[in-house]
PDB file of the backbone (N, CA, C, O) and the ligand in Angstrom, with CONECT records:
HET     ZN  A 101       1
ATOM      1  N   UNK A   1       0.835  -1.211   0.000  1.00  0.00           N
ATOM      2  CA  UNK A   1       0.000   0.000   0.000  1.00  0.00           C
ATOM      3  C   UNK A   1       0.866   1.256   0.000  1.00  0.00           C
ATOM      4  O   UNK A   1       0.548   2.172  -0.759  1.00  0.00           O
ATOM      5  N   UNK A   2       2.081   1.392   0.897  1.00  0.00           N
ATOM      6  CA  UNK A   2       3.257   2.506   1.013  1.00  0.00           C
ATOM      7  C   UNK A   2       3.352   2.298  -0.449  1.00  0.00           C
ATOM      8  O   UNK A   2       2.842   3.327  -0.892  1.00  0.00           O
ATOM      9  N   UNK A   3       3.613   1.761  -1.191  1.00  0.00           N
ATOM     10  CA  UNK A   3       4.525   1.674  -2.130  1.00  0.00           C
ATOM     11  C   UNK A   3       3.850   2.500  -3.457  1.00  0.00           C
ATOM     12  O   UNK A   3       4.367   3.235  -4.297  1.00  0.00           O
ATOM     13  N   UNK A   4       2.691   2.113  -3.286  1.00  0.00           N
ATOM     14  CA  UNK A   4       1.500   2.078  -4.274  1.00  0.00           C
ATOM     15  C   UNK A   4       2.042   3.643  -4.634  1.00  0.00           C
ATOM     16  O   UNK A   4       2.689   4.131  -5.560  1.00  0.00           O
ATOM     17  N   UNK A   5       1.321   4.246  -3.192  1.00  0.00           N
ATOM     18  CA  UNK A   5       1.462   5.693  -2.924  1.00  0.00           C
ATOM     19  C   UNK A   5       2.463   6.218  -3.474  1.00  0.00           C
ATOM     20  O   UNK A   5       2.155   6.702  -4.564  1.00  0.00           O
ATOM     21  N   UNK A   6       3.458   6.332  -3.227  1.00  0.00           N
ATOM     22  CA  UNK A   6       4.549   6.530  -3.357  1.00  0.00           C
ATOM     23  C   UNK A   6       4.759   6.691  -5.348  1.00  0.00           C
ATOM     24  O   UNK A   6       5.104   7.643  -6.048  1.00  0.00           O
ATOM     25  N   UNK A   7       4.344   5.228  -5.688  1.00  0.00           N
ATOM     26  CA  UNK A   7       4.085   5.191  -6.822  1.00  0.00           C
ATOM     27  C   UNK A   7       3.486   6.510  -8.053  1.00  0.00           C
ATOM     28  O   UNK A   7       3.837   7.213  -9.000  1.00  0.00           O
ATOM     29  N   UNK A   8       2.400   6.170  -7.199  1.00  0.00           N
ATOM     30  CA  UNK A   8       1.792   7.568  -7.774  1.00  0.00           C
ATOM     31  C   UNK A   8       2.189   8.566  -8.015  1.00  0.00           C
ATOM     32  O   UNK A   8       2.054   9.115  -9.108  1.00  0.00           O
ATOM     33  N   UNK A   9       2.823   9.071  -6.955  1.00  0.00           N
ATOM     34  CA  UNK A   9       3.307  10.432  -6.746  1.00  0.00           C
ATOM     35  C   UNK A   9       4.390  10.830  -7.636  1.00  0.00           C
ATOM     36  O   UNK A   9       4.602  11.939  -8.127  1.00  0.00           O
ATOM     37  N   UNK A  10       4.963   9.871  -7.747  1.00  0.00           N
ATOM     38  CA  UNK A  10       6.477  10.000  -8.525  1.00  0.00           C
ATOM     39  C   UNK A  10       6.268  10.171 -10.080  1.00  0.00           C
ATOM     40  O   UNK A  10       7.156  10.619 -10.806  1.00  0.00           O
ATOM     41  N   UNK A  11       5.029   9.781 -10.536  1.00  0.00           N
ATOM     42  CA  UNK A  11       4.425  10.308 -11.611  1.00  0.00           C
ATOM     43  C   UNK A  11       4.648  11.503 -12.363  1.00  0.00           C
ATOM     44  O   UNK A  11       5.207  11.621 -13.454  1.00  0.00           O
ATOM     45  N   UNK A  12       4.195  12.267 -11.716  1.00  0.00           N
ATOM     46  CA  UNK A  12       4.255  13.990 -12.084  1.00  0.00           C
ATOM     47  C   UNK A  12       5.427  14.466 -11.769  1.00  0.00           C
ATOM     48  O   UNK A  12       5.586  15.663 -12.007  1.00  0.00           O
ATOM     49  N   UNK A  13       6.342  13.860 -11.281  1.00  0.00           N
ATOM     50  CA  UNK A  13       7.086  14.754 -11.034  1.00  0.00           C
ATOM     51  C   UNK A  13       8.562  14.379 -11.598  1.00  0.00           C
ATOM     52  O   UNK A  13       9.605  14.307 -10.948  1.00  0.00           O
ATOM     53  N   UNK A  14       8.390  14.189 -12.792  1.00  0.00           N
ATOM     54  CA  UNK A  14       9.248  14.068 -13.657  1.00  0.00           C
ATOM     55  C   UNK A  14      10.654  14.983 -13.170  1.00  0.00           C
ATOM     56  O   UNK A  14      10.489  16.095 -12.670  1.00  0.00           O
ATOM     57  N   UNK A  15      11.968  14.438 -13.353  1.00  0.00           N
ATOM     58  CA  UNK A  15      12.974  15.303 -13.285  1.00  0.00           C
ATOM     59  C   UNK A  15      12.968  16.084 -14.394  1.00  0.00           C
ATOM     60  O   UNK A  15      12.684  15.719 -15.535  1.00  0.00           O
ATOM     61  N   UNK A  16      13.525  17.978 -13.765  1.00  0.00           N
ATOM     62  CA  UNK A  16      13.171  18.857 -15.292  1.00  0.00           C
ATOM     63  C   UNK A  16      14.476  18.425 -16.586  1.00  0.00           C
ATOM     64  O   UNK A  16      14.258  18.693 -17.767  1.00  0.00           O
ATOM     65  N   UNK A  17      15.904  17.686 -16.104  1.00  0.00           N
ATOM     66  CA  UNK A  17      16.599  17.818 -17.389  1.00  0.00           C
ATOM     67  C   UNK A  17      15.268  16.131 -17.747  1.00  0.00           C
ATOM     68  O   UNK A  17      16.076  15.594 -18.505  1.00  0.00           O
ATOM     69  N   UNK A  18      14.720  15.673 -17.747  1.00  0.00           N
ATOM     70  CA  UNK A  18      14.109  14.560 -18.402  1.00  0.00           C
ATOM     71  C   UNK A  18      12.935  14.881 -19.031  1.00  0.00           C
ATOM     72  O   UNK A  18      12.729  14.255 -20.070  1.00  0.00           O
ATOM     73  N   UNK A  19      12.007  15.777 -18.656  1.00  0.00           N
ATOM     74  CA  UNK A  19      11.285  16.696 -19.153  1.00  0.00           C
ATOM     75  C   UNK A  19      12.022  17.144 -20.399  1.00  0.00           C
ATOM     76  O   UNK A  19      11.792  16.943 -21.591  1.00  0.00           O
ATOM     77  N   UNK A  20      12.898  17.754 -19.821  1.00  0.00           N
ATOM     78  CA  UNK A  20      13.345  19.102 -21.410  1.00  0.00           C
ATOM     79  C   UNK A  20      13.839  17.904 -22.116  1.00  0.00           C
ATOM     80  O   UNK A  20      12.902  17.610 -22.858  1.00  0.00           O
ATOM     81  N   UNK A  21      14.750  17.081 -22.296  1.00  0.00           N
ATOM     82  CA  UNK A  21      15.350  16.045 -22.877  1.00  0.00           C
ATOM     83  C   UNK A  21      13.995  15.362 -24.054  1.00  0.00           C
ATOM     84  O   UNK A  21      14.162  15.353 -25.274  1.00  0.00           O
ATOM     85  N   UNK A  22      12.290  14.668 -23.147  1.00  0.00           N
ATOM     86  CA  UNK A  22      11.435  14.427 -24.456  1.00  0.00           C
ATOM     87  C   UNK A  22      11.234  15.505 -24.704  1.00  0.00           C
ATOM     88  O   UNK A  22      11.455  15.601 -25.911  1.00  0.00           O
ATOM     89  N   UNK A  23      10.852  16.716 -24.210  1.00  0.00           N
ATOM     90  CA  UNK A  23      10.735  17.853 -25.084  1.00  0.00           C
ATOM     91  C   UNK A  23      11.563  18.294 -26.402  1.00  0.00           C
ATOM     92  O   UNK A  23      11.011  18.595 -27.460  1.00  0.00           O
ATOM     93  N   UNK A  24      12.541  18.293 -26.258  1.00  0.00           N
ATOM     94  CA  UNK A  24      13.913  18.234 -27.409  1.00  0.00           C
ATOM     95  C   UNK A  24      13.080  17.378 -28.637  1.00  0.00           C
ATOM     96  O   UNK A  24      12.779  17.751 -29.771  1.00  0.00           O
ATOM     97  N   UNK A  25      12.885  16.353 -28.089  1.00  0.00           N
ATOM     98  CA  UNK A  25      12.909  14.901 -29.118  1.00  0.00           C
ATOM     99  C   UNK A  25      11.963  14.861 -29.644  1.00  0.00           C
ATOM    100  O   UNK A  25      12.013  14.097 -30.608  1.00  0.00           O
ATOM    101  N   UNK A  26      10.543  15.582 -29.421  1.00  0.00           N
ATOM    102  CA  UNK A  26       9.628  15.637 -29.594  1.00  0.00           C
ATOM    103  C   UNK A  26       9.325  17.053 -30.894  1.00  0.00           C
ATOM    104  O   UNK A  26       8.673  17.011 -31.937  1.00  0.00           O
ATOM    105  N   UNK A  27      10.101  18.190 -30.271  1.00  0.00           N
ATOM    106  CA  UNK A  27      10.459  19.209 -31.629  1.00  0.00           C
ATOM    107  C   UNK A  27      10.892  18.394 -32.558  1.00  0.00           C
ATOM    108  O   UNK A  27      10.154  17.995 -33.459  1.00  0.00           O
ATOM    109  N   UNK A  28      12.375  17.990 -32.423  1.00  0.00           N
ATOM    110  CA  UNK A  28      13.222  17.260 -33.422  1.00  0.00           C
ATOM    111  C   UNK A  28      11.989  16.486 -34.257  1.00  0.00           C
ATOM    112  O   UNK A  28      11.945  16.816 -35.442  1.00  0.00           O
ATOM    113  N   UNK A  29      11.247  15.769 -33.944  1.00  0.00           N
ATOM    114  CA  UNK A  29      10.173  14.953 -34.984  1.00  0.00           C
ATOM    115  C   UNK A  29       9.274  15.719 -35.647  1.00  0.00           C
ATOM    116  O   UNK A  29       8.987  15.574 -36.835  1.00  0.00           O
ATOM    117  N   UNK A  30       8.486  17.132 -34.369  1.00  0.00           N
ATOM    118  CA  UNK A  30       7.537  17.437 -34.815  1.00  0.00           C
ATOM    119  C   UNK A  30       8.114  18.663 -35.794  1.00  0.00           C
ATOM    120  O   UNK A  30       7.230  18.868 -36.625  1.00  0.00           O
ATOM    121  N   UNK A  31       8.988  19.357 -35.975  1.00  0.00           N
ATOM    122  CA  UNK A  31       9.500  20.681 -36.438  1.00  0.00           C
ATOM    123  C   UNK A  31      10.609  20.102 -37.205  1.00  0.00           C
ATOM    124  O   UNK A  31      10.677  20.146 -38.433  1.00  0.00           O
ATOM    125  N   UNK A  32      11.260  19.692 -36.622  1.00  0.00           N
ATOM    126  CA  UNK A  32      12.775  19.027 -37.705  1.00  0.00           C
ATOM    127  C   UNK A  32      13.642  19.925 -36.509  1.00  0.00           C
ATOM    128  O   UNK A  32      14.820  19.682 -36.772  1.00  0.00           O
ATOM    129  N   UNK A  33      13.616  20.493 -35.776  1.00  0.00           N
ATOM    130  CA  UNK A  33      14.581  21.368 -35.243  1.00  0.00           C
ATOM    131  C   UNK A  33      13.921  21.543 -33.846  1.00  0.00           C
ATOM    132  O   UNK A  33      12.758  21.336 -33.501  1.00  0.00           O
ATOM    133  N   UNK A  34      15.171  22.056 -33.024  1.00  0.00           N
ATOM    134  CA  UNK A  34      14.823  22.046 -31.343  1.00  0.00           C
ATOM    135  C   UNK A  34      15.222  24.099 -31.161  1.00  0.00           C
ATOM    136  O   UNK A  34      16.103  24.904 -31.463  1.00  0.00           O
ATOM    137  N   UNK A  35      13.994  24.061 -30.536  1.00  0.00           N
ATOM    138  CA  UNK A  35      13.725  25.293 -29.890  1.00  0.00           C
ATOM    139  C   UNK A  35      14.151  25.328 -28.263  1.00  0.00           C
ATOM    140  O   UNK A  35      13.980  26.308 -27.539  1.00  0.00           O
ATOM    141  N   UNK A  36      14.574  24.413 -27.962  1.00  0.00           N
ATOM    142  CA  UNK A  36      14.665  24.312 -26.029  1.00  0.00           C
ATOM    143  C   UNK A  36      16.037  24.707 -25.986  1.00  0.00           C
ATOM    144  O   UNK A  36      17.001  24.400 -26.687  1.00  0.00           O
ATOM    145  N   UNK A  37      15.899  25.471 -24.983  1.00  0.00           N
ATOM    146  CA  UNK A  37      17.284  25.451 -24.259  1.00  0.00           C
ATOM    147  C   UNK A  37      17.469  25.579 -23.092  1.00  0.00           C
ATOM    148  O   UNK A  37      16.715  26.128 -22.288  1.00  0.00           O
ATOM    149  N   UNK A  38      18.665  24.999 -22.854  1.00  0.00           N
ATOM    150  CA  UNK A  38      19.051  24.774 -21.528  1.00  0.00           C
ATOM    151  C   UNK A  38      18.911  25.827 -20.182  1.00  0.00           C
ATOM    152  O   UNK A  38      19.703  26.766 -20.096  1.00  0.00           O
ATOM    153  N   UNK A  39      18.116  25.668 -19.393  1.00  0.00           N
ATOM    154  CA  UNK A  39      18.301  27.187 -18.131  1.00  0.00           C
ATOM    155  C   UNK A  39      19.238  26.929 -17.450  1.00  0.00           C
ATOM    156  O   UNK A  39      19.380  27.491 -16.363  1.00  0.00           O
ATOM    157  N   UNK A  40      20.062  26.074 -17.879  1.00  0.00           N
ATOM    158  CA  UNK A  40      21.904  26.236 -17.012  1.00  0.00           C
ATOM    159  C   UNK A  40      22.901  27.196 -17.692  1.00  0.00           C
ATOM    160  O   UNK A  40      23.530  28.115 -17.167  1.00  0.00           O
ATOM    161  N   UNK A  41      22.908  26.653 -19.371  1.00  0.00           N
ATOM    162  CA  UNK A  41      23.680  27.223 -19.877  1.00  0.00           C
ATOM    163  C   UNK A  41      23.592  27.520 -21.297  1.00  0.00           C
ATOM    164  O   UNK A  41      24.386  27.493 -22.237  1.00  0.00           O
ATOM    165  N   UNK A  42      21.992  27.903 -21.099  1.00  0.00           N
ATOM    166  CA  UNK A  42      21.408  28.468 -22.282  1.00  0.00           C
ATOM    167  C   UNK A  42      21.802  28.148 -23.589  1.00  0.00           C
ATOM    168  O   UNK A  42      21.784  28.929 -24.540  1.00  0.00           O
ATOM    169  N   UNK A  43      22.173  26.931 -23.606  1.00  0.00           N
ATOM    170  CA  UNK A  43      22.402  26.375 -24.826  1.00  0.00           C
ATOM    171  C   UNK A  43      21.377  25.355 -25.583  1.00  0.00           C
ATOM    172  O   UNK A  43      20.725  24.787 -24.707  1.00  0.00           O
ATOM    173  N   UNK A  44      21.075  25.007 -26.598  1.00  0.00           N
ATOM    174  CA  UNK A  44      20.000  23.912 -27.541  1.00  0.00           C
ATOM    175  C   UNK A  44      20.952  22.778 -27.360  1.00  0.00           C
ATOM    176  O   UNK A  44      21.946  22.672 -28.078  1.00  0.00           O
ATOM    177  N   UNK A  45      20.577  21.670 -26.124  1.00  0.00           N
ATOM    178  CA  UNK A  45      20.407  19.988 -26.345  1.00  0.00           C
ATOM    179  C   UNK A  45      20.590  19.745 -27.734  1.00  0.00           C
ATOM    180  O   UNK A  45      20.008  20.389 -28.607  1.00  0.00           O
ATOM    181  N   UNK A  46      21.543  18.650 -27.983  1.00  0.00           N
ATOM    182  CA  UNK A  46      21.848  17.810 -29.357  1.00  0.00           C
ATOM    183  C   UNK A  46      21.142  16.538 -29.293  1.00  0.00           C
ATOM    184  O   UNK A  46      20.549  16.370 -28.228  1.00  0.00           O
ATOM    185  N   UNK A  47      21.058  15.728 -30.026  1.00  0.00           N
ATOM    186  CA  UNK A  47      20.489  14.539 -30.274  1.00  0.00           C
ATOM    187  C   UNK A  47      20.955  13.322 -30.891  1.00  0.00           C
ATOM    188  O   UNK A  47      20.603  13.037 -32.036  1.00  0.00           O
ATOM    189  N   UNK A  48      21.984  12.332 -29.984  1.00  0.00           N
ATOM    190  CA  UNK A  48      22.926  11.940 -30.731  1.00  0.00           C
ATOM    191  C   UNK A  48      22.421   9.934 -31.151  1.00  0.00           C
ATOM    192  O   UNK A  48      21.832   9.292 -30.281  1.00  0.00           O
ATOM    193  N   UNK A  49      22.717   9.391 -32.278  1.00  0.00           N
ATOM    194  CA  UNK A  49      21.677   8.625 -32.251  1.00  0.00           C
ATOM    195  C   UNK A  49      23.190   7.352 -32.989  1.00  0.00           C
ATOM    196  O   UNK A  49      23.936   7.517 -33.955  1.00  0.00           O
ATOM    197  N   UNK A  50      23.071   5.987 -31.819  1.00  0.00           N
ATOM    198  CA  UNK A  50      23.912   5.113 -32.283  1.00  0.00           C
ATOM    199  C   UNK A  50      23.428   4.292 -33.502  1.00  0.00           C
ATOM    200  O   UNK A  50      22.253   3.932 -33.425  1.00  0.00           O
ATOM    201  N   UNK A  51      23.958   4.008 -34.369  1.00  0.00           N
ATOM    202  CA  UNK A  51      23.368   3.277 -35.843  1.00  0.00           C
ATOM    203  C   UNK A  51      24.191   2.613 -36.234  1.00  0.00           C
ATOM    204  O   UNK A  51      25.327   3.087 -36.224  1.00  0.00           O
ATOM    205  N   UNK A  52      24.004   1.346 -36.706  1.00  0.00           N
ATOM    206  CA  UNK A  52      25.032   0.232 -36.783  1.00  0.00           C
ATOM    207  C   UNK A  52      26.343   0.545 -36.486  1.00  0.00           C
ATOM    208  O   UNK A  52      27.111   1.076 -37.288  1.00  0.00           O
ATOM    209  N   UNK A  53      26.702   0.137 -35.016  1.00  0.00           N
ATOM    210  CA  UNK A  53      27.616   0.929 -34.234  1.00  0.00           C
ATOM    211  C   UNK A  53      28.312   2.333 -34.158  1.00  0.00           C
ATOM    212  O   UNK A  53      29.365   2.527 -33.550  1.00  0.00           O
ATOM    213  N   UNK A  54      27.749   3.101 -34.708  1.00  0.00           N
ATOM    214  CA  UNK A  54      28.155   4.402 -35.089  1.00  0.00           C
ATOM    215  C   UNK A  54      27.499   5.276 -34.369  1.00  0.00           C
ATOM    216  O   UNK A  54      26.312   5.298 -34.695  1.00  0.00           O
ATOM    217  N   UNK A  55      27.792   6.074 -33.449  1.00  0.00           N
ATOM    218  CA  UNK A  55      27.002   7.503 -32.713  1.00  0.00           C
ATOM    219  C   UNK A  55      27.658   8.531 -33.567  1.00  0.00           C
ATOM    220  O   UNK A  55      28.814   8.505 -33.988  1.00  0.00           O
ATOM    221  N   UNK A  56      26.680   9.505 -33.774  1.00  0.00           N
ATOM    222  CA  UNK A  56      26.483  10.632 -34.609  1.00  0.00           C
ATOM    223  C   UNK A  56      25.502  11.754 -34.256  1.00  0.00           C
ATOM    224  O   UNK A  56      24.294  11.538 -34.162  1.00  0.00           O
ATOM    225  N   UNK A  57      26.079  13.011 -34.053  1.00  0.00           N
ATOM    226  CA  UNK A  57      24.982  14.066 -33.938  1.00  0.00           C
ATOM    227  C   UNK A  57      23.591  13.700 -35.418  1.00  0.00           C
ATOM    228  O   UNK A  57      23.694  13.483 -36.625  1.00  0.00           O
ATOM    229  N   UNK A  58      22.466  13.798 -34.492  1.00  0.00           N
ATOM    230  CA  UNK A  58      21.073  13.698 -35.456  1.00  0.00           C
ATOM    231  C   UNK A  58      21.127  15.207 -36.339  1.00  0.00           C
ATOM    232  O   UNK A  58      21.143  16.333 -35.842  1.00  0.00           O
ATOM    233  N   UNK A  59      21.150  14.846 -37.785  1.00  0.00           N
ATOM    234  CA  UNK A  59      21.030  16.060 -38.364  1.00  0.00           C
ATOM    235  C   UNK A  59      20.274  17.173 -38.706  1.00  0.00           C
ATOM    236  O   UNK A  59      20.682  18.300 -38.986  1.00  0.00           O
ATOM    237  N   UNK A  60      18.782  16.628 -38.644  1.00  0.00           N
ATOM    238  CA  UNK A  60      17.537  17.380 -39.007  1.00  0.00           C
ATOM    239  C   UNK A  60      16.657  15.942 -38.847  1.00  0.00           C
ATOM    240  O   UNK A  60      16.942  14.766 -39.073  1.00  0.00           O
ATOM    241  N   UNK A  61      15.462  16.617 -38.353  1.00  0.00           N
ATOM    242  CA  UNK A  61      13.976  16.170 -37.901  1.00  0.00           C
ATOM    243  C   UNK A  61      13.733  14.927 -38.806  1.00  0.00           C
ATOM    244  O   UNK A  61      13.882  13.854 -38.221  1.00  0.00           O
ATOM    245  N   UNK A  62      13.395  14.865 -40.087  1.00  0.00           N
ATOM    246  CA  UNK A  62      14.035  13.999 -41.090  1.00  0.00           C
ATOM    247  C   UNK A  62      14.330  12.728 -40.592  1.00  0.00           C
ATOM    248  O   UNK A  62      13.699  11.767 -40.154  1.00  0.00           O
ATOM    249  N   UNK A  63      15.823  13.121 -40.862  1.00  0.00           N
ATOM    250  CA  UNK A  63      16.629  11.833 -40.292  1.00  0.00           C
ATOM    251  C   UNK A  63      16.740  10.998 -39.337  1.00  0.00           C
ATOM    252  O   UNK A  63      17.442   9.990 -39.254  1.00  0.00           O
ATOM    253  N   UNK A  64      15.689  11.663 -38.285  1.00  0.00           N
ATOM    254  CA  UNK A  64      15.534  11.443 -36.922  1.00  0.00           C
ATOM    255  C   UNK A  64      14.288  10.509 -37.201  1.00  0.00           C
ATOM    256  O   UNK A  64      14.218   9.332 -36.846  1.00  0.00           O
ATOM    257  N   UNK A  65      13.200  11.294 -37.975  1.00  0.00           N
ATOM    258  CA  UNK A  65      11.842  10.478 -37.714  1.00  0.00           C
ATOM    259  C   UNK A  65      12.206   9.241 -38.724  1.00  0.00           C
ATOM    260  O   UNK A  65      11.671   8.268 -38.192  1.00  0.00           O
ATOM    261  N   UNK A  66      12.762   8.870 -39.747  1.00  0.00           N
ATOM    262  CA  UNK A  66      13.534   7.802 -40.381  1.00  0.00           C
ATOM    263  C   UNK A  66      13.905   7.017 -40.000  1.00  0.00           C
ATOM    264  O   UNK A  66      13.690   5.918 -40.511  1.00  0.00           O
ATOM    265  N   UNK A  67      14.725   7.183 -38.803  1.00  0.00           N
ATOM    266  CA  UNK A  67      16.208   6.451 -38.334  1.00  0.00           C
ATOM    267  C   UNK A  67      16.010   5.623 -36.941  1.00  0.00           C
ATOM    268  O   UNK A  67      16.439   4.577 -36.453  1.00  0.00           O
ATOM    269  N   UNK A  68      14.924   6.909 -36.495  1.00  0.00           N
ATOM    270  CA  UNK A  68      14.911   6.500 -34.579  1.00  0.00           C
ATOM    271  C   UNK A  68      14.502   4.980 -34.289  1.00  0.00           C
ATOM    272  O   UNK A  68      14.857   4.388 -33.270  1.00  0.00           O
ATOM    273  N   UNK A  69      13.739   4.432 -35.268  1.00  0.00           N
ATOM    274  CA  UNK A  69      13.560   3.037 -34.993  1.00  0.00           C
ATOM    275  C   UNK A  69      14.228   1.556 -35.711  1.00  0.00           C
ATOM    276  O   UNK A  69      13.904   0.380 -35.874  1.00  0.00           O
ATOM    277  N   UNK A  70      15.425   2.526 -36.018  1.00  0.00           N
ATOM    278  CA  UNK A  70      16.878   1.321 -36.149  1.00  0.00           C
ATOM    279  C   UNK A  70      18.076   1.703 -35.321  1.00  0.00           C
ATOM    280  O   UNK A  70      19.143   1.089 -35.321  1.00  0.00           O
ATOM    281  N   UNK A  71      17.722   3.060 -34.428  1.00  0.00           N
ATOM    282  CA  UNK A  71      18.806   3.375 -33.611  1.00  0.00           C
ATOM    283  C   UNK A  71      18.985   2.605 -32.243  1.00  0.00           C
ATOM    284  O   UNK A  71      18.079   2.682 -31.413  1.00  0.00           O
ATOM    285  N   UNK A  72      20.100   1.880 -31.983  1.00  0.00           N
ATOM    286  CA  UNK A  72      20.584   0.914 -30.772  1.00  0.00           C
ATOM    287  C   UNK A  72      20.411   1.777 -29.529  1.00  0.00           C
ATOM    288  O   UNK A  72      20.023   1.432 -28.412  1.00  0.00           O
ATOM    289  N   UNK A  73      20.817   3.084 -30.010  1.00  0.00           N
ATOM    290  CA  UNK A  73      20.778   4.188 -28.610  1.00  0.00           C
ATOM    291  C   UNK A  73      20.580   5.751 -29.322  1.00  0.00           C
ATOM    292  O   UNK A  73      21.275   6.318 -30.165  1.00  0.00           O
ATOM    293  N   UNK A  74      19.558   6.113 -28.742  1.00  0.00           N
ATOM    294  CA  UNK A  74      19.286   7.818 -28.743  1.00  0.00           C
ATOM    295  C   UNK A  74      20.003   8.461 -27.332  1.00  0.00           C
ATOM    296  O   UNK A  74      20.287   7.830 -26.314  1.00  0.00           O
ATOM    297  N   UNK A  75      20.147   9.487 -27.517  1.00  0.00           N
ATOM    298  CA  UNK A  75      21.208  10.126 -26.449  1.00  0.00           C
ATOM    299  C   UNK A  75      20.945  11.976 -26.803  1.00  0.00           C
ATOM    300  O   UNK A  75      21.073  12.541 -27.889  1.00  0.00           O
ATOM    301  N   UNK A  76      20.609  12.485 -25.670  1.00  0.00           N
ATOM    302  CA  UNK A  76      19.834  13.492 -25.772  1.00  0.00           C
ATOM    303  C   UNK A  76      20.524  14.367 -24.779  1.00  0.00           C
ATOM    304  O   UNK A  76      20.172  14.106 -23.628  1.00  0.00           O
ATOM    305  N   UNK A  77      21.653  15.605 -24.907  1.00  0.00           N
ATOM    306  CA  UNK A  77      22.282  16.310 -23.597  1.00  0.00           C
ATOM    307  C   UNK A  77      23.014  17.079 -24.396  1.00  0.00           C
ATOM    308  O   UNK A  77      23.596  16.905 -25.467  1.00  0.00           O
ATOM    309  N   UNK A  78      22.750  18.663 -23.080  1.00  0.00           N
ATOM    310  CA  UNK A  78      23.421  19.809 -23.545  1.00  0.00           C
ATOM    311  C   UNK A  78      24.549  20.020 -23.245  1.00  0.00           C
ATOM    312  O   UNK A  78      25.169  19.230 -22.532  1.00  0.00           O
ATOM    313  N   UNK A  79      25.124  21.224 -23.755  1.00  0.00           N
ATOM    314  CA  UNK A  79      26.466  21.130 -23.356  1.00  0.00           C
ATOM    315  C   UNK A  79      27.316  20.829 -21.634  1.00  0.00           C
ATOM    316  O   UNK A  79      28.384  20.318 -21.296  1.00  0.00           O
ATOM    317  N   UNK A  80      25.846  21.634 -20.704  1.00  0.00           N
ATOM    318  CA  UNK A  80      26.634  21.730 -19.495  1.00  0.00           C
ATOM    319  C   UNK A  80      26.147  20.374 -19.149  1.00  0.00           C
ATOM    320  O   UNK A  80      26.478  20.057 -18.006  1.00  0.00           O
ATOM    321  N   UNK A  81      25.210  19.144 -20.018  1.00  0.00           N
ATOM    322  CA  UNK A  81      24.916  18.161 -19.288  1.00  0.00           C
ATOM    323  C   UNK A  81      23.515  18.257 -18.074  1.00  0.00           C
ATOM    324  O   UNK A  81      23.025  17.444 -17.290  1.00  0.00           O
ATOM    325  N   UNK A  82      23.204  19.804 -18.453  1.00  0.00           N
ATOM    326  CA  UNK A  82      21.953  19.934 -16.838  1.00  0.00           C
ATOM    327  C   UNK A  82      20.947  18.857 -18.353  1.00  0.00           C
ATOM    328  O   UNK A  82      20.594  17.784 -17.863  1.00  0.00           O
ATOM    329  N   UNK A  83      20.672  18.928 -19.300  1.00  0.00           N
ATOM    330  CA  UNK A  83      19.749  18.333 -19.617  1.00  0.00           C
ATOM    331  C   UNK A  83      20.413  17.138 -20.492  1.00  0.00           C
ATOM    332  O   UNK A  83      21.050  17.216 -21.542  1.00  0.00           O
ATOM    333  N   UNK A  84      20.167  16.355 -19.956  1.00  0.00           N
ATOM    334  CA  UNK A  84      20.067  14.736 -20.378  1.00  0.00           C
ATOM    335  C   UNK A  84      18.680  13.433 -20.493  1.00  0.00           C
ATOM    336  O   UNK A  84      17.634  13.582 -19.863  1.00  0.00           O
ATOM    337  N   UNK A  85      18.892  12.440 -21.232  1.00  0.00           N
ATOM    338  CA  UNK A  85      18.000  11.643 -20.933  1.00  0.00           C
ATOM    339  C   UNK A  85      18.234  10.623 -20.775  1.00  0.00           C
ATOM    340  O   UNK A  85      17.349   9.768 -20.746  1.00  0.00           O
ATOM    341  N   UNK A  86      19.600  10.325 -20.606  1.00  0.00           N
ATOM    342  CA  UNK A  86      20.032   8.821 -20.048  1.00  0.00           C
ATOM    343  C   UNK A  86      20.173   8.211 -21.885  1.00  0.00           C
ATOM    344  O   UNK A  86      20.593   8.698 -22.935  1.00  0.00           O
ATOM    345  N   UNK A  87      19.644   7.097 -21.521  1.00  0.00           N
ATOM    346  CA  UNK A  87      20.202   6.410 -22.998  1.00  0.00           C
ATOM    347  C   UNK A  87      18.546   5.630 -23.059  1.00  0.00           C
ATOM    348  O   UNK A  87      18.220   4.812 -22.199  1.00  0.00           O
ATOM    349  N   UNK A  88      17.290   6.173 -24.592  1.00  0.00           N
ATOM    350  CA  UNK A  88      16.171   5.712 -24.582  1.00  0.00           C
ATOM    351  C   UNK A  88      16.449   4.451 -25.357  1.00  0.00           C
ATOM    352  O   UNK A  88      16.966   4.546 -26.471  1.00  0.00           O
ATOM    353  N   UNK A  89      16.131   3.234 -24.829  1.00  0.00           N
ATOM    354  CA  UNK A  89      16.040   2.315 -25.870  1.00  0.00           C
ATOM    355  C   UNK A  89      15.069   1.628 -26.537  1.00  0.00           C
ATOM    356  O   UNK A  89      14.387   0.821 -25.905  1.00  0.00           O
ATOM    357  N   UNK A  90      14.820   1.868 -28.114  1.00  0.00           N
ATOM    358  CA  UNK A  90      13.453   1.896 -28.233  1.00  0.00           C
ATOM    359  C   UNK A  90      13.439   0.070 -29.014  1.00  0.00           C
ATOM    360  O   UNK A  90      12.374  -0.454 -29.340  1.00  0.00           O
TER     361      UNK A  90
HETATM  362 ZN    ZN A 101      23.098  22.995 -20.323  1.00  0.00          ZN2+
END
């Protein structure tokens, strides 16, 4: 029953670099390009995407909505690192 609770709660309250991180990924598909930036160090999150062993900055929206479902690892972080998303594996 603790747990349940607990459960719940942790819901909403997403960490903000994990927030901004699908936010990023979500321009990148819907626009081709990312409007977010970082409130550490005001910089635009990259989008880096592993492909038959190869990691590579994602070039445009495009290539992204193409690619993302042969990529081994998406990788999503700004320069100072406040926004990351860990490694999505789809
Ligand atoms: Zn940053």
């Amino acid at each position: 029953m603790d747990t349940q609770i607990k459960n719940e709660t942790s819901v909403g309250t997403l960490p903000k670099y994990i927030m901004l991180a699908d936010k990023t990924e979500t321009e990148m598909i819907q626009n081709g390009a990312i409007s977010t930036t970082c409130p550490k160090c005001g910089k635009k999150p990259k989008i880096w995407m592993t492909l038959k062993d190869k990691t590579f900055e994602v070039p445009d929206g495009d290539y992204f909505r193409d690619n993302a479902i042969f990529a081994q690892r998406i990788k999503i972080r700004c320069e100072c690192g406040f926004i990351h998303s860990g490694e999505i594996c789809l």
